[in-house]
N, C-alpha and C positions, 0 to 999 in steps of 0.2 A: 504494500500500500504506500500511502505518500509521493507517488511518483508525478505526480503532477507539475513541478519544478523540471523535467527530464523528457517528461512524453507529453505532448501536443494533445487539445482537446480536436476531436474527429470523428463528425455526426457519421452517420451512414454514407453511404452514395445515394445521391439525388439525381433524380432521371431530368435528361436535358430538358428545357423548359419547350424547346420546338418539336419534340420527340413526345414529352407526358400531357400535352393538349392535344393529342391527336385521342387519345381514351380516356378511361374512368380508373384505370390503374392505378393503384398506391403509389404517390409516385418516391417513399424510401428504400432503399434496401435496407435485406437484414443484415444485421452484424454478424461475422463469420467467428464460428466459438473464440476463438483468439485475437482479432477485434476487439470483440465486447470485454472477455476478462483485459487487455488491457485495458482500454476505457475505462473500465467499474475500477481497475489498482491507481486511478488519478485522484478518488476521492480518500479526504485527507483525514476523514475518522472523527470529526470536531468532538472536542466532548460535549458542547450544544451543538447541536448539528438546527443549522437553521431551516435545511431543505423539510425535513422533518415534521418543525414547527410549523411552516406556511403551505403543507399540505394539510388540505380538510381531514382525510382521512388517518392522518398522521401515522403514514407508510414506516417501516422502518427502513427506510433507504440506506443507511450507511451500514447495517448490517447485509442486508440482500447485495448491495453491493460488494463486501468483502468475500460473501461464499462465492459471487462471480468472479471474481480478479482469482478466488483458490480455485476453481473449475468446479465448485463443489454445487453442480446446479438444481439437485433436488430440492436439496436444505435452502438454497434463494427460492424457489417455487416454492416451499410453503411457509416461510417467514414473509413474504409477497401477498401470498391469499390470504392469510390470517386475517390481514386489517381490509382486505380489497380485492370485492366478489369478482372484480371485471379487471385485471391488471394489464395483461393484453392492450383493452379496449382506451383505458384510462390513458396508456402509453402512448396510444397514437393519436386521439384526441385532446386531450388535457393541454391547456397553456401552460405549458410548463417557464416559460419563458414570464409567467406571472407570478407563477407559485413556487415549486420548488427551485429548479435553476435558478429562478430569477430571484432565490436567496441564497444562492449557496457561497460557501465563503470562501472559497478560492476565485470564486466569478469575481467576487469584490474586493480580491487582492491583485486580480489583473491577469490570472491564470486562465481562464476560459472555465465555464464553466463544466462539471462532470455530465455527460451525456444521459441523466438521469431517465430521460423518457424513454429514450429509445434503446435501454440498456431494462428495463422494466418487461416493453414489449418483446423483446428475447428473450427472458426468462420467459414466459409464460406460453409464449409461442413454441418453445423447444419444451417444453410441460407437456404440450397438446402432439406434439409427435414423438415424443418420449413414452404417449401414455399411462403419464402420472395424473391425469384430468379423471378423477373417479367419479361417478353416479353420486348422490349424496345415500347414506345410510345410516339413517337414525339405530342410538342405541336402541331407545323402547317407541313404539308407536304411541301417541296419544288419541283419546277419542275425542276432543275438541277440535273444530275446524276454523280458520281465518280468510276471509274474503278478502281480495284485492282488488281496487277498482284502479288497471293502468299498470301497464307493462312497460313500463321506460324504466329507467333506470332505480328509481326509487321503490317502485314496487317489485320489479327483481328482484333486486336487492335483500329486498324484505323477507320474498316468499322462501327465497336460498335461506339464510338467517331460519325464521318460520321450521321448514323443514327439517333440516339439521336435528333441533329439538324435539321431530317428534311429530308436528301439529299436520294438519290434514290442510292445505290449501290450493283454493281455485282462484285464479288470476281472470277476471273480467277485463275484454280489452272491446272497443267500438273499430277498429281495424282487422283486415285478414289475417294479419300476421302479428306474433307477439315483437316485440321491444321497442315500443312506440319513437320516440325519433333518430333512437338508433336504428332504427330500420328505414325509414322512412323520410327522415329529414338530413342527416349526414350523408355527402354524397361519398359513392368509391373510393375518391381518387384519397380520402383523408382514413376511413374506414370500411373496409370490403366486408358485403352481408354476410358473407361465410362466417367470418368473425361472430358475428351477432347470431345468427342461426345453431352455429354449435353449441354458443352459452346458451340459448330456449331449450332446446333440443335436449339436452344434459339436465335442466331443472325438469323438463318431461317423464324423461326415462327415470327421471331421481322420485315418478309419485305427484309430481304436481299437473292440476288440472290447467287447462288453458279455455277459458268462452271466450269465444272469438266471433266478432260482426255484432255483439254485444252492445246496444247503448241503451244505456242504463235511464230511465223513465220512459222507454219507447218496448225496446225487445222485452226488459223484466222490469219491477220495481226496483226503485229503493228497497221498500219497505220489505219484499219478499227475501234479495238477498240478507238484509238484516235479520232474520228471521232465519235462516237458514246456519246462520255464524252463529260464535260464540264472540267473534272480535269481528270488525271491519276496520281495512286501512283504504282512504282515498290516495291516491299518489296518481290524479289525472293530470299532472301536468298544464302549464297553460297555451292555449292554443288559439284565440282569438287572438287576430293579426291588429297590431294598432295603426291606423289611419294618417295620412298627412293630412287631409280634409281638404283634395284640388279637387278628388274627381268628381266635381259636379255634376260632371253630363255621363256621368256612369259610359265612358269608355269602355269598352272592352278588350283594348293592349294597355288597357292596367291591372297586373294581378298582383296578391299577395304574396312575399317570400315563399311560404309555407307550401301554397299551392303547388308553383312553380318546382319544389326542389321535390315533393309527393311526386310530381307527372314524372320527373327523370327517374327519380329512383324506384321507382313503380314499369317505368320504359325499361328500366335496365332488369330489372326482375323477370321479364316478358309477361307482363302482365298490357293488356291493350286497354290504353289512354287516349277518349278521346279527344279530348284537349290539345294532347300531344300530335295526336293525328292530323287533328285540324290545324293545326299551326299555333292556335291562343297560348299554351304553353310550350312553348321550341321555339328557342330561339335562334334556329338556324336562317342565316342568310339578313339576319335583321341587325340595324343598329340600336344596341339596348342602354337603357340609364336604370343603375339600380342605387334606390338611396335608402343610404346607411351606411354604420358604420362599425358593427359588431361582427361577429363569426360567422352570422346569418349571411351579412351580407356578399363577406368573403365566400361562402357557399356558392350563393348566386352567381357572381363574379365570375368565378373559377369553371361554374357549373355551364355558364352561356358561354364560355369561350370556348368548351371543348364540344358544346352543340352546332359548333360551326358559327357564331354572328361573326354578324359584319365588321363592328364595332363593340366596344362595350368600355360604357365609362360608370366611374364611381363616385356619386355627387355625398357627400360630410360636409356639413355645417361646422367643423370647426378644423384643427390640421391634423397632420400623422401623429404628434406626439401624443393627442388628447383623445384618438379612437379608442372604444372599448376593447374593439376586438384584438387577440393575437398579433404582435406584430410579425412574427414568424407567416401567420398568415396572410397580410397584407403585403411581406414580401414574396411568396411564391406568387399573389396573384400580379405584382409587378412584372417579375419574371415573364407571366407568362401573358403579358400585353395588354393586362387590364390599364384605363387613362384614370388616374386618381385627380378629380378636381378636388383640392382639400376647399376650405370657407367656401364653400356655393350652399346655398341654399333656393332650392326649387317655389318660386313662388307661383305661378300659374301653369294651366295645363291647355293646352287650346288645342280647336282640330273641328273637321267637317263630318261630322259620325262620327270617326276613329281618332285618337289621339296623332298629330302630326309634331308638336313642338311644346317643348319645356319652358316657361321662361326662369331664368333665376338669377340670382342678383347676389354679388359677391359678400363676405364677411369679416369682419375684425375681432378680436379675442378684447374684450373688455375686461371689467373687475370678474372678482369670483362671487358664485350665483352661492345659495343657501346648500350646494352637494360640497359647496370649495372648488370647482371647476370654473376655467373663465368663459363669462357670456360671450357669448355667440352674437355681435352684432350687426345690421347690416351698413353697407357702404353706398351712400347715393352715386347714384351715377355710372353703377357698375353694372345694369343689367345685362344681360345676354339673351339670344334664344338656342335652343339646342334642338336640332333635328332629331326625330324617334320613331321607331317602330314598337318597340315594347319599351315598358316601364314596369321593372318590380320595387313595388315597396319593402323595405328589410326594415322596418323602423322600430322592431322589438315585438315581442305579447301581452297579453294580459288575461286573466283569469273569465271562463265561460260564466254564467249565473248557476252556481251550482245548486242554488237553492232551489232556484224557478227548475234548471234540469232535472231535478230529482223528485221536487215536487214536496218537496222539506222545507216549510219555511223557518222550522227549527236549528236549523245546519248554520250558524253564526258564520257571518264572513269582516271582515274588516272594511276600512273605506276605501282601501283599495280593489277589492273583491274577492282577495285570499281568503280561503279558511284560517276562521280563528281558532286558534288551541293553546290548551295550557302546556307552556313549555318546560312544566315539570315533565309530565309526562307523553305528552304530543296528543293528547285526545279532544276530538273537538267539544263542542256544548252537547252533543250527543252520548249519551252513555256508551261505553264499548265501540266506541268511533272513533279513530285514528287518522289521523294525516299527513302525510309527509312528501317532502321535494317540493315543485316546483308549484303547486296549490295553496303551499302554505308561504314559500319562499319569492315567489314571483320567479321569473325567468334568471336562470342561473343557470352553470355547470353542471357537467354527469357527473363529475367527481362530488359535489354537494349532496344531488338525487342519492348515490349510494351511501353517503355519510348520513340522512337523514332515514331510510330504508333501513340502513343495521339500526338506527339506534330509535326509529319505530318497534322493528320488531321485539327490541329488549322491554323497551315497555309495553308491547301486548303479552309478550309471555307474561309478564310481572301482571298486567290484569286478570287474566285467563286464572293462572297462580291463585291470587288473592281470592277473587269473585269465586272460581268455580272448584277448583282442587281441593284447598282447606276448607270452604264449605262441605265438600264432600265427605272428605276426611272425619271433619266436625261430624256430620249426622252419621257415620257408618260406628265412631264410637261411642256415641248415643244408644243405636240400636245394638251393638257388644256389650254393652252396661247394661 
């Protein structure tokens, strides 16, 4: 270990930028066993290890990393899964370049930082063709069951956890396929559905139920699944698209991110879209404006250049330094020919039927607004117009009405329209109702979703526990007496 003073930091091979926009292909390689263990022998052992700390999940990286660097790769496979159901997945998605790299203490002494991501997804990936990726097998079965409403990462998470212990659980999803925007909203080229399909597939065969095409106050109640559990966790995710408020004339080459990134990865499933068909979501041949400035949008971005457009620019209302999203990601999508307007701000939308022009009007970074970010303002005299054929909005989500969906006026939500719960224990205003990720959190990370999924399920068992076990117990030694 400590070699880091000696050996050079050295991501994987990255597939040429003119070569990985011709497909959907991942475009890293993997690390070759000898690769990675050098890589993983850079990290310098901190005795606070910072990477650690500004993971959600609080990975044990500097140990997974030392069994790498000694070739000892089982023992990093399961000091890896212990804290994190999805490490693989977490590796190749996760901003690492936010959270762990982007603390680690050699990065901030000038070293470059240890290749934590993609020394994570090695592990894991060589786990799954190793054959160390077991079925789950509960010591003792239990006779209580836990419902799941939503298959993305938080309710995963959960049901794995869930299972482990014992408990009986069905994962309710309103999609064909389990792992909601892992499957669905991430496109290829960052995570290939293989990935995702083997972790379902694995919680299947491990016992767990999947309803699928499932929406919940339409195909079943609420109230029925309730009735059917001993526990409910909500972990739907949010999924209404938020609005800039141009399209007035209800264009139709304006869709939402969400749409848009569904149609492709649904096209690439060979699933038949007609959307896709029809040209409204393909953006091939067309010059697109996608605005925003988070991972979403980077999606898009990434996602219509390799659909063939014509053009495709990136309208942000403020610069590079102040985007949400991944910088790692805003630089491949440079790479690969995306036009970054930073301060534009799209003010009008015009056109004869169909959307033909953008108009939008340049910006300045003022004082900082009440998040501590600088305002965003505009600059007279600076308007533009911008020719378009398509326009996606990427401007963030926000939470469905769960109350009105479910048909619960009971189900507390906040003023933002999360569910509310007590964060002792994550349970909503409902008895034996549970919630976790992106419902209760607003739109966030997978890495989050599985951090709030494990530590759901810890407090349904501790309900199930309380409520129904030791009462049990209680009246069976009543009736021994």
């Amino acid at each position: 270990m400590l070699k880091f003073t000696k050996i050079n930091k050295e991501n994987p091979n990255k597939a040429d930028a003119k070569r990985r926009v011709k497909s959907f292909d991942e475009i890293y390689a993997k690390y070759a066993a000898q690769k990675a263990e050098e890589q993983a022998s850079r990290c310098s052992q901190c005795g606070v290890p910072f990477c650690q700390v500004h993971c959600p999940l609080h990975n044990n990286i500097p140990d997974w990393l030392k069994l790498t660097a000694e070739n000892r790769m089982k023992e990093a496979f399961e000091i890896s899964s212990a804290t994190n159901n999805m490490p693989e997945i977490c590796g190749r998605i996760c901003p690492q370049d936010r959270l762990c790299e982007g603390n680690c203490v050699i990065e901030q002494s000038g070293h470059g930082t240890v290749t934590i991501g993609s020394i994570e997804k090695y592990i894991t990936d060589t786990a799954w063709d190793e054959g160390w990726v077991k079925n789950i097998k509960p010591l003792e079965e239990k006779n209580y069951s836990v419902g799941i409403i939503g298959s993305g990462p938080a309710g995963l998470a959960a049901a794995e956890e869930l299972r482990k212990k014992g408990y009986q659980v069905t994962i309710y999803d309103r999609y064909d396929r389990p792992g909601g925007l892992l499957i669905y909203g991430i496109p290829n080229f960052k995570l290939e559905k293989e990935i995702v399909v083997r972790r379902t597939e694995r919680l299947k065969n491990s016992g767990i139920k999947f309803e699928l095409n499932c929406n919940i106050g339409t195909d079943i109640t609420f109230e029925i699944i309730k009735e059917k559990h001993n526990a409910i966790l909500i972990a739907t995710g949010v999924y209404k698209f938020r609005e800039i408020n141009l399209n007035n004339s209800n264009f139709n080459n304006v869709v939402p991110a969400l749409d848009f990134l569904i149609a492709s990865n649904k096209t690439g499933l060979k699933d038949k879209v007609d959307d896709f068909i029809n040209g409204r979501l393909n953006a091939n041949g067309k010059n697109v404006v996608v605005i925003g400035g988070g991972d979403t949008a980077m999606d898009c971005v990434r996602t219509a250049v390799r659909q063939g457009a014509k053009s495709v620019k990136c309208l942000y209302r403020r610069d590079k330094v102040n985007m949400p999203g991944s910088q790692r990601e805003v630089q491949n999508a440079i790479e690969e020919g995306v036009n970054f307007k930073w301060l534009t701000l799209p003010t009008k939308y015009s056109g004869n039927g169909i959307l033909k022009n953008v108009e939008t009007v340049l910006m300045q970074l003022g004082e900082p607004d009440e998040s501590g970010r600088k305002k965003a303002e505009p600059k007279e005299g600076t308007e533009q117009n911008l020719d378009v054929d398509l326009v996606i909005e990427a401007l963030g989500f926000e939470p469905e009405d769960l109350p009105k969906l479910f048909n619960n006026e009971n189900l507390n939500v906040t003023r933002w329209r999360t569910l509310k719960i007590n964060y002792k224990n994550m349970m909503t205003s409902l008895d034996g109702v549970f919630a976790a990720g992106d419902i209760v959190r607003g739109a966030s990370l997978v890495v989050w979703g599985i951090k709030d999924g494990r530590d759901a399920a810890n407090n349904i068992h501790d309900y199930i526990r309380n409520k129904f076990e030791l009462e049990n117990n209680s009246q069976k030694r009543v009736v021994n007496e």
